[in-house]
Residue frames relative to the residue before (quaternion, step in Angstrom):
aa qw qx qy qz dx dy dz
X 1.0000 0.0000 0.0000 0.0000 0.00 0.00 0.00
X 0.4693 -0.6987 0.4960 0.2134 3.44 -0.97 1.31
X 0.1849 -0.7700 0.5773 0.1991 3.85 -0.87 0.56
X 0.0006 0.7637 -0.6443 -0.0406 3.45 -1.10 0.95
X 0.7436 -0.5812 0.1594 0.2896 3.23 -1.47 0.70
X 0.4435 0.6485 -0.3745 0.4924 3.68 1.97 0.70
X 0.8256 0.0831 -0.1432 0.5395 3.34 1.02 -0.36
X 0.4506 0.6979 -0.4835 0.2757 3.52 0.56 0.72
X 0.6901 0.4475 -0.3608 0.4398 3.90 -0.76 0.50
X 0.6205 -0.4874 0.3654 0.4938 3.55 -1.14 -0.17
X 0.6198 -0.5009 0.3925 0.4592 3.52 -1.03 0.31
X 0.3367 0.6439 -0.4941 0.4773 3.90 0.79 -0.11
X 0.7292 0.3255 -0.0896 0.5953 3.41 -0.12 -1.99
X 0.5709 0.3907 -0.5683 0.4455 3.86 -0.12 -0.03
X 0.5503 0.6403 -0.3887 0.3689 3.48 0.31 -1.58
X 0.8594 0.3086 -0.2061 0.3518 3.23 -0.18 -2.00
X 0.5367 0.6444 -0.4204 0.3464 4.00 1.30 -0.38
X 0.6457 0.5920 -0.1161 0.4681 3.20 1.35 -1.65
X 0.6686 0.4522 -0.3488 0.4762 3.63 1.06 -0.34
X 0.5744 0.4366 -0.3523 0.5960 3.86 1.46 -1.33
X 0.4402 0.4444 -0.6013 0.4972 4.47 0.38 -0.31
X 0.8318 0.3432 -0.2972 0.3193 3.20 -0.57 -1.62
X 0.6537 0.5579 -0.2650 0.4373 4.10 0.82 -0.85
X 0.5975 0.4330 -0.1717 0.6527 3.40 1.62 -0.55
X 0.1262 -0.8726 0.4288 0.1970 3.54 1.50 0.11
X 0.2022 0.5676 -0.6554 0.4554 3.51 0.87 1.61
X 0.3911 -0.8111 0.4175 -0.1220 3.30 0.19 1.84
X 0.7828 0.4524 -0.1059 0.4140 3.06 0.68 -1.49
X 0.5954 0.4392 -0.2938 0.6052 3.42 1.77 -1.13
X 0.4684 0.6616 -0.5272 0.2547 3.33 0.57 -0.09
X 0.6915 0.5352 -0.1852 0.4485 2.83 0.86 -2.21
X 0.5760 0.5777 -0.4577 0.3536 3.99 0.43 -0.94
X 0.6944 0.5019 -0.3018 0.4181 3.40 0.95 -1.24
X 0.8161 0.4980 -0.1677 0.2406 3.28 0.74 -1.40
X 0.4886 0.7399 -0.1133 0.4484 3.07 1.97 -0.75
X 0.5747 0.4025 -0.2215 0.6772 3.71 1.75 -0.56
X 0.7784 0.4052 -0.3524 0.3252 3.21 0.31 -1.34
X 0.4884 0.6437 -0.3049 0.5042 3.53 1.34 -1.00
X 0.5765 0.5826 -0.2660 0.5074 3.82 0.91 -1.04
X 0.7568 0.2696 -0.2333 0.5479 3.73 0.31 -1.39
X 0.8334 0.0311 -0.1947 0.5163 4.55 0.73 -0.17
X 0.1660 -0.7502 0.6374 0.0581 3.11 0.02 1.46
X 0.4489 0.6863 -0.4611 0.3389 3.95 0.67 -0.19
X 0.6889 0.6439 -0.1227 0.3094 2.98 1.02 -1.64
X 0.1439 -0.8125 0.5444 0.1508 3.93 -0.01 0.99
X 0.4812 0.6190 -0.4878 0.3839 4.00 1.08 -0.30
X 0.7325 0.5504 -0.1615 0.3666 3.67 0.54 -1.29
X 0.6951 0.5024 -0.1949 0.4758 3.25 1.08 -1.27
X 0.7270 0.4629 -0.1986 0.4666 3.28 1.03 -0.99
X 0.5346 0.5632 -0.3842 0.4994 3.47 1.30 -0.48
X 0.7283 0.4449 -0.2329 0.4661 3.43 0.85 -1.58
X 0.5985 0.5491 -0.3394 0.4743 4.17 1.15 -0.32
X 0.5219 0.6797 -0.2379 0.4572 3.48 1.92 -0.50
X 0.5333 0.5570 -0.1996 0.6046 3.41 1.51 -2.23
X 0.7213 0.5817 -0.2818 0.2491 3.37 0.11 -0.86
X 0.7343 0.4230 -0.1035 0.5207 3.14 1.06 -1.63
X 0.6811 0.5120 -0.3121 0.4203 3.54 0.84 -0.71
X 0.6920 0.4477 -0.2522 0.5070 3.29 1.37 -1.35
X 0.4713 -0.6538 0.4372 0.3991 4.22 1.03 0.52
X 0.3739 0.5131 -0.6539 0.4116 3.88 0.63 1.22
X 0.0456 -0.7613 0.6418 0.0807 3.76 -0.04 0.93
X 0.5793 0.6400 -0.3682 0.3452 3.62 0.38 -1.00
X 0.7998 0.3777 -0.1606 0.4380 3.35 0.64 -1.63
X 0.3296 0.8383 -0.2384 0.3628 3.24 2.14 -0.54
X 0.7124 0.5589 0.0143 0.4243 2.44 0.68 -2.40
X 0.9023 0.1983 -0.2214 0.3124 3.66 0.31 -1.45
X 0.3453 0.6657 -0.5431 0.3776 3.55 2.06 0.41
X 0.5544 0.6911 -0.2540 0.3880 3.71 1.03 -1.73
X 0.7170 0.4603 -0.2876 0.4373 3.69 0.76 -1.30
X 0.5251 0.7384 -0.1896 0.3781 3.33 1.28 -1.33
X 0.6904 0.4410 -0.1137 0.5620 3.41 0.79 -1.56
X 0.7345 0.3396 -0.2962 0.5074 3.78 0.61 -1.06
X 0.4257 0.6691 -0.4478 0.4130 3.61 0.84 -0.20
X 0.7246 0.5418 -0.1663 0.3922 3.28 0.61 -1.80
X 0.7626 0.1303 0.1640 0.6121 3.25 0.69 -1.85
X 0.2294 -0.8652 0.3874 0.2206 3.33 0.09 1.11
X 0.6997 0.5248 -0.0395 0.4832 3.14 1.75 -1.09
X 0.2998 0.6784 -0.4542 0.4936 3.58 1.73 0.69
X 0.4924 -0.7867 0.3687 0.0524 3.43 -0.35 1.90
X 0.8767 0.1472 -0.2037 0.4101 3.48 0.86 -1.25
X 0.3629 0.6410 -0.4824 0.4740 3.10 1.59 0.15
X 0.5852 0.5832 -0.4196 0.3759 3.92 0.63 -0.29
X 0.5863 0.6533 -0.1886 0.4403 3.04 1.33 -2.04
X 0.7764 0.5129 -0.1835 0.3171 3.15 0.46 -1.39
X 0.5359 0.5396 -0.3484 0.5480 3.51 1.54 -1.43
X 0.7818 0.1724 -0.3876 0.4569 3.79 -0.21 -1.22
X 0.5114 0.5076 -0.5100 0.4698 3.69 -0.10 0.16
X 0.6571 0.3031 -0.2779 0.6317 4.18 0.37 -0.06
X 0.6426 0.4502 -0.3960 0.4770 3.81 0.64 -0.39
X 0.5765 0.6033 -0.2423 0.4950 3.52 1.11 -1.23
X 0.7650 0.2680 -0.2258 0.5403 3.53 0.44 -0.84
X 0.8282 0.2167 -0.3799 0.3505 3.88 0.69 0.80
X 0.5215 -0.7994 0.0959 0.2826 2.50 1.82 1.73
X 0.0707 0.6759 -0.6063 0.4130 3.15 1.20 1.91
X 0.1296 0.7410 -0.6557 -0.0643 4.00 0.33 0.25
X 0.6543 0.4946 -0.4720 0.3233 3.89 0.16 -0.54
X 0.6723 0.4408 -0.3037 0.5114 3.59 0.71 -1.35
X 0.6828 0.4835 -0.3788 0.3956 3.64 0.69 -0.55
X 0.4287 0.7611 -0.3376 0.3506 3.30 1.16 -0.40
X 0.8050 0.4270 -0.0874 0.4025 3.32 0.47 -1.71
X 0.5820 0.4726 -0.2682 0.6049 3.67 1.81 -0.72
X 0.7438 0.3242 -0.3921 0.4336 3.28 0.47 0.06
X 0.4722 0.5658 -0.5412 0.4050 3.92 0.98 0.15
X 0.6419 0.4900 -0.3067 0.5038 3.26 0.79 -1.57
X 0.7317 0.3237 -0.4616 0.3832 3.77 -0.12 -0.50
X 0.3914 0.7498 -0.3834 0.3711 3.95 1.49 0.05
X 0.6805 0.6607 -0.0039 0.3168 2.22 1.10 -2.13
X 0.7318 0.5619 -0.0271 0.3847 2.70 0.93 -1.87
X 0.7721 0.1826 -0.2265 0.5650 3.36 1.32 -1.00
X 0.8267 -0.3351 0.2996 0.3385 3.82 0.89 0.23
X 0.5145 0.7985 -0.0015 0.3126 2.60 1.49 -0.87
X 0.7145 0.5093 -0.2011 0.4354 3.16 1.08 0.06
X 0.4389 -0.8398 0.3159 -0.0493 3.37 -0.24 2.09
X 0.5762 0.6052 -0.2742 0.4760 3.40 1.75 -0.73
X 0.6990 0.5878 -0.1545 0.3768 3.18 1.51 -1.07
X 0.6141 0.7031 -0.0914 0.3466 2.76 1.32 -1.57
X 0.6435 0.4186 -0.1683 0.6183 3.61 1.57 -0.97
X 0.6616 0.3677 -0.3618 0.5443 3.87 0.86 -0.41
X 0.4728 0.5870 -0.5337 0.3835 4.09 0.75 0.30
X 0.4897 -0.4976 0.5991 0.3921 3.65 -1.25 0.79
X 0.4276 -0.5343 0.6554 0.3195 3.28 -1.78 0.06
X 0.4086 -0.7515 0.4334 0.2838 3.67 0.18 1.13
X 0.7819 0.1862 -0.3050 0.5109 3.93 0.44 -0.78
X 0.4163 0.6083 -0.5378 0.4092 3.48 0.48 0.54
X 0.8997 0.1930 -0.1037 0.3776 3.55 0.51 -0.87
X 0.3566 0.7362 -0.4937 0.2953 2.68 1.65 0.40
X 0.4416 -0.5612 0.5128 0.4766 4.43 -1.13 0.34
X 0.3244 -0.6027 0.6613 0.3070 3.53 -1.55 0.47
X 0.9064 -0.1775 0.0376 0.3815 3.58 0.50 -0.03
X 0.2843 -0.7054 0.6053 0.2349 3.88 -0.37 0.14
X 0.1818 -0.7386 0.6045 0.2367 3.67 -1.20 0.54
X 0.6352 0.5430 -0.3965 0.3801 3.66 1.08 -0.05
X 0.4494 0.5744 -0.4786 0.4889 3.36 1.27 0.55
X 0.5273 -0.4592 0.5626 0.4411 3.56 -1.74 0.49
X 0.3321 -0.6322 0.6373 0.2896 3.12 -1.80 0.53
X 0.9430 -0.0169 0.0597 0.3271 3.97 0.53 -0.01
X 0.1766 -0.6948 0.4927 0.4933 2.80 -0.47 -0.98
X 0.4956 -0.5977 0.5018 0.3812 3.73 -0.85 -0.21
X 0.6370 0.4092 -0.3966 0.5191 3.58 0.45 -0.58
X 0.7299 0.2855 -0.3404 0.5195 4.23 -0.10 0.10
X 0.7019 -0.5395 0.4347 0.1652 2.54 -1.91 1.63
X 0.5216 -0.6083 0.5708 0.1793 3.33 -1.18 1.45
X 0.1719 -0.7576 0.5948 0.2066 3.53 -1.14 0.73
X 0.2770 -0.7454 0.5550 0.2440 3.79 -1.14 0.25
X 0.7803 0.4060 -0.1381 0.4553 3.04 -0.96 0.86
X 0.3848 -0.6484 0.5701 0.3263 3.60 -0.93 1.33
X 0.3572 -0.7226 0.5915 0.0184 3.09 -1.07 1.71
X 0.2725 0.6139 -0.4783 0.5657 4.09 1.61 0.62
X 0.8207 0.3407 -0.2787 0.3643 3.05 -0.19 -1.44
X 0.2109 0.8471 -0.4625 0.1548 4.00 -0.64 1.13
């Protein structure tokens, strides 16, 4: 097998080539690089996602799409790989399926404003006190002071 200058060095040096491609947003060399290296550690979520990046930017959505699936497969709860999927669904005007990857990536980072206004206000509703409860005992030292406050 012939080496060219996309897949030569250790995957390290691939890594760092594929990042100046992708920083040089020459997109496409990116992918060339990443696409082997991704090949020799599919384990690896740094690569894949970089190379699901090359993809999306460089208008391969498809291949976009099934690096993105890959990664959420693995890790179900891997935030921008979510972002990204309904964002690549969105742009092949899949809005419904894209929908649901982007709540979870809402979800996922907190993120989620609709909710956020239907939450009680937690010390608002909290009881200040109940009188049908015991108040103590008598034999143990009295404490002073709202023991909350700290």
């Amino acid at each position: 097998m012939e080496t060219t200058y996309y897949d030569h060095g250790t995957p390290a040096e691939r890594w760092e080539r594929a990042q100046a491609f992708f920083a040089a947003k020459d997109y496409a060399g990116a992918a060339r690089v990443l696409a082997a290296l991704v090949e020799e550690v599919p384990e690896q979520t740094g690569p894949r996602l970089l190379l699901a990046r090359a993809y999306y930017h460089s208008a391969q959505l498809r291949r976009a799409e099934d690096q993105l699936r890959t990664i959420v497969e693995r890790d179900p709860v891997e935030h921008y790989a979510r972002l990204m999927l309904g964002r690549t669904l969105e742009r092949q005007s899949r809005h419904e399926e894209a929908e649901r990857h982007l709540r979870i990536a809402s979800a996922l980072a907190g993120d989620l404003p609709q909710v956020r206004g239907d939450l009680p206000q937690v010390r608002g509703d909290l009881p200040q006190g109940r009188s049908d409860l015991p108040q103590g005992r008598s034999d143990l030292p009295q404490v002073r002071g709202d023991v909350r406050q700290g």
